[in-house]
C-alpha positions in Angstrom: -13.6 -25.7 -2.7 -17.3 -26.1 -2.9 -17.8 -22.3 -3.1 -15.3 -21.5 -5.9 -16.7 -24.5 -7.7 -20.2 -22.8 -7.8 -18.2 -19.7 -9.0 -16.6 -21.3 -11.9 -20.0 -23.0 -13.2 -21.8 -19.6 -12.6 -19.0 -18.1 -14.5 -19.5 -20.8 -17.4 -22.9 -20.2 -17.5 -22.3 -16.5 -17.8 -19.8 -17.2 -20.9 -22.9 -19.6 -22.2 -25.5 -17.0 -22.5 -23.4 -13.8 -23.2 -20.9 -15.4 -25.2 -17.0 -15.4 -25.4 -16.7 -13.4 -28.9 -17.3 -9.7 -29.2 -16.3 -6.8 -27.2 -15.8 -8.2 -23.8 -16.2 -11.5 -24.9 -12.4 -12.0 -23.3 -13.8 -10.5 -20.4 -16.5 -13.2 -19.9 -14.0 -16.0 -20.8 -10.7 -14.8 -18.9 -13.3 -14.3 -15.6 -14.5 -17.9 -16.4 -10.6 -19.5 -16.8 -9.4 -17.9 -14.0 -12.3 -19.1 -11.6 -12.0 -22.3 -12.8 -8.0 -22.5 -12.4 -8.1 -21.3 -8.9 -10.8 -23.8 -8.2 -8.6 -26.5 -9.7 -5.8 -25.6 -7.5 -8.7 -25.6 -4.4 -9.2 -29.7 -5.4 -5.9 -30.0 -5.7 -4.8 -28.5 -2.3 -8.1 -31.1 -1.0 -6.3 -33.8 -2.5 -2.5 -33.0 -0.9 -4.3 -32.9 2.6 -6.5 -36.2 1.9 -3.4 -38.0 0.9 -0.3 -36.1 2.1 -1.8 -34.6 5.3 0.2 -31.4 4.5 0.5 -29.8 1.6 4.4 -29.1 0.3 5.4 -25.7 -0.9 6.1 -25.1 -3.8 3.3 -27.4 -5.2 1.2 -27.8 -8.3 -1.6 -25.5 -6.3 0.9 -23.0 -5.9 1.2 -22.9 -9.7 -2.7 -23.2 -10.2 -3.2 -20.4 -7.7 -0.7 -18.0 -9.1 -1.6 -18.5 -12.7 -5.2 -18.0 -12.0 -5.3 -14.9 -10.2 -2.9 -13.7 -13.4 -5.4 -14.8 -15.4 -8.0 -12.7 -13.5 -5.9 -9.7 -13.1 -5.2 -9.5 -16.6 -9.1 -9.9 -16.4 -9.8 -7.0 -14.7 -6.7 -4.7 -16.5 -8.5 -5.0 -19.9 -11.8 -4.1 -18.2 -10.5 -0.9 -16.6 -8.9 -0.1 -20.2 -12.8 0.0 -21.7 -13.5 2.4 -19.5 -10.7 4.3 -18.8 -12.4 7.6 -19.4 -15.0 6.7 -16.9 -12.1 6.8 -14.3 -11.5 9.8 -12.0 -8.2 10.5 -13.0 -6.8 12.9 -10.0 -8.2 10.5 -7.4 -6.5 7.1 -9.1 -3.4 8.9 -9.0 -3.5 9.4 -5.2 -5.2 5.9 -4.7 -2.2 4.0 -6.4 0.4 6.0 -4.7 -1.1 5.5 -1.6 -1.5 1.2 -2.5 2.2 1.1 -4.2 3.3 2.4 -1.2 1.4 0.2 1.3 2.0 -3.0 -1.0 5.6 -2.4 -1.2 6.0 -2.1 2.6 4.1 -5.2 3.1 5.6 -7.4 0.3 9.1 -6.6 2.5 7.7 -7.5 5.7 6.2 -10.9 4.1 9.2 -11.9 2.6 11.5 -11.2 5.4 9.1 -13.1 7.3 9.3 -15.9 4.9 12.6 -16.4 3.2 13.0 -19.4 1.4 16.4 -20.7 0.1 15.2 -22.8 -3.0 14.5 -20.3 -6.0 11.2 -21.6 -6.9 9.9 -21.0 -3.4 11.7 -17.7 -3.4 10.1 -16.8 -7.0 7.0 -17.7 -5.7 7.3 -15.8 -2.2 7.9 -12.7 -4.2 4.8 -13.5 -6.5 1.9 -14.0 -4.3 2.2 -10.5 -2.8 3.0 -8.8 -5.7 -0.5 -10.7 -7.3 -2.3 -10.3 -4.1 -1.1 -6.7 -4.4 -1.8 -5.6 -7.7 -5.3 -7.5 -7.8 -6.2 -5.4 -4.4 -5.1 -1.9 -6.1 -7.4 -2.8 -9.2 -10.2 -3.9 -7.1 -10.2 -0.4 -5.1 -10.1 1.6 -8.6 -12.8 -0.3 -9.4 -14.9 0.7 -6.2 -13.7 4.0 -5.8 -12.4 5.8 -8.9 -15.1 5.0 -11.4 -18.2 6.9 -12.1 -20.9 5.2 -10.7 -22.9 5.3 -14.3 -19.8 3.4 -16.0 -19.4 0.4 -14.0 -22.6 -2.1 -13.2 -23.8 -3.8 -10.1 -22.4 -7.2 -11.3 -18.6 -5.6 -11.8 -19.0 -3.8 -7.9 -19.6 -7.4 -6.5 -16.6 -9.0 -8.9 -14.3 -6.1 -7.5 -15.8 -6.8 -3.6 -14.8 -10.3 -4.1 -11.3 -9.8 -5.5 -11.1 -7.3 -3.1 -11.6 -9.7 0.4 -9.8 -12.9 -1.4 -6.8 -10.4 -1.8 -6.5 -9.4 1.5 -7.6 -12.6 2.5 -4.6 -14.7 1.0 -2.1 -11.9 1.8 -2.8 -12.3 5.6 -2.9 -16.2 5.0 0.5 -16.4 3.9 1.7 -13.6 6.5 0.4 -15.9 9.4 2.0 -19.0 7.5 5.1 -17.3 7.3 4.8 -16.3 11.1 3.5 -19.3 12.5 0.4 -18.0 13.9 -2.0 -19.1 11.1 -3.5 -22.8 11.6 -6.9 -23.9 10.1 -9.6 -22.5 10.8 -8.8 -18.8 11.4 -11.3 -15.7 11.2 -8.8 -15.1 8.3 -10.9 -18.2 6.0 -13.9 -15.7 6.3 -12.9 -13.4 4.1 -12.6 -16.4 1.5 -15.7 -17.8 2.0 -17.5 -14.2 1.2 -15.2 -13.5 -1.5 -16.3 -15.9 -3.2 -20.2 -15.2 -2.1 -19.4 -11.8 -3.6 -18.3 -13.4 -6.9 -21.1 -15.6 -6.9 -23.4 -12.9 -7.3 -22.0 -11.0 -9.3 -21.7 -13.7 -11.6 -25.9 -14.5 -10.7 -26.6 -10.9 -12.0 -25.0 -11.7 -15.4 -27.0 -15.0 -16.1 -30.0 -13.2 -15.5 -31.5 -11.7 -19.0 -31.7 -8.2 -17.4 -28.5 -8.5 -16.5 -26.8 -5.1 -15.7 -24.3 -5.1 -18.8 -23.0 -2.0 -20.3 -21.9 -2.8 -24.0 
């Protein structure tokens, strides 16, 4: 919670000095709402287990979880649309073949291994993968399919980040759904630098020589 706390100020601080107007003005501000919803739902998790013990599914952190990795994704879609011509076409193609494929076997095997029979949970069995999914497949374009001159050092540690909380939540709620995942697992590290990765990146923007590319 503390980590993605830090994130969401850094992120605030970014919007601050670099603004939220102007041509990725909504970039700035949809990284900075997104963090901060995410972190929201992290207190409010904090809360359910400070008062509750457990935390119920579906829950308010559900929603504040799934709304801000939207909000991120949607993020991260209207970056790759600036520099769509940056983008190695040929190798994208193959890359998100190759991820449609591998996201669409998995989203099977998490759902069979976590049916629900109220139709929020199952809405929200089907949308955590699909997020966790789509946020992954983005974060790999980012990493792999762009021209190294086109994308700078703050968006490769943003990408990083999405990249290990992706995976990171996906095998969460796998081992959830399984039974074998109980607090703390090796699984929590790929949170806790996720959000490290994030962290910088968002350190490079306050900076006045930060690596942007308008």
């Amino acid at each position: 919670m503390l980590l993605s706390g830090g994130c969401a100020v850094l992120a605030f601080v970014v919007v601050r000095q670099m603004g939220w107007r102007g041509k990725f003005g909504s970039i700035h501000f949809g990284l900075f709402l997104g963090i901060l919803v995410v972190f929201l739902g992290n207190a409010s998790d904090g809360i359910y287990d400070v008062t509750l013990r457990a935390t119920p599914f579906p829950s308010i952190s559900d929603v504040l979880y799934l709304l801000g990795y939207a909000v991120v994704t949607v993020t991260l879609l209207e970056f790759l649309w600036f520099f769509r011509k940056a983008v190695n076409r040929k190798m994208m193609t193959k890359l998100i073949a190759l991820l449609v494929i591998s996201a669409g076997g998995l989203t099977v095997v998490y759902l069979l291994s976590h049916i629900m029979t109220r139709l929020p949970a199952v809405a929200l069995d089907a949308a955590y993968p699909i997020l966790d999914g789509f946020g992954v497949m983005l974060s790999v374009i980012m990493l792999v399919c762009f021209r190294s001159r086109f994308i700078s050092p703050p968006w490769r540690w943003f990408a990083l980040g999405m990249l290990l909380m992706g995976i990171g939540h996906f095998l969460n709620g796998l081992g959830n759904a399984e039974g074998w995942y109980s607090y703390p697992d090796p699984i929590d590290l790929l949170y806790l630098w996720g959000y490290v990765s994030l962290g910088l990146g968002f350190s490079m923007q306050t900076k006045p020589q930060a690596f942007w590319q308008e």
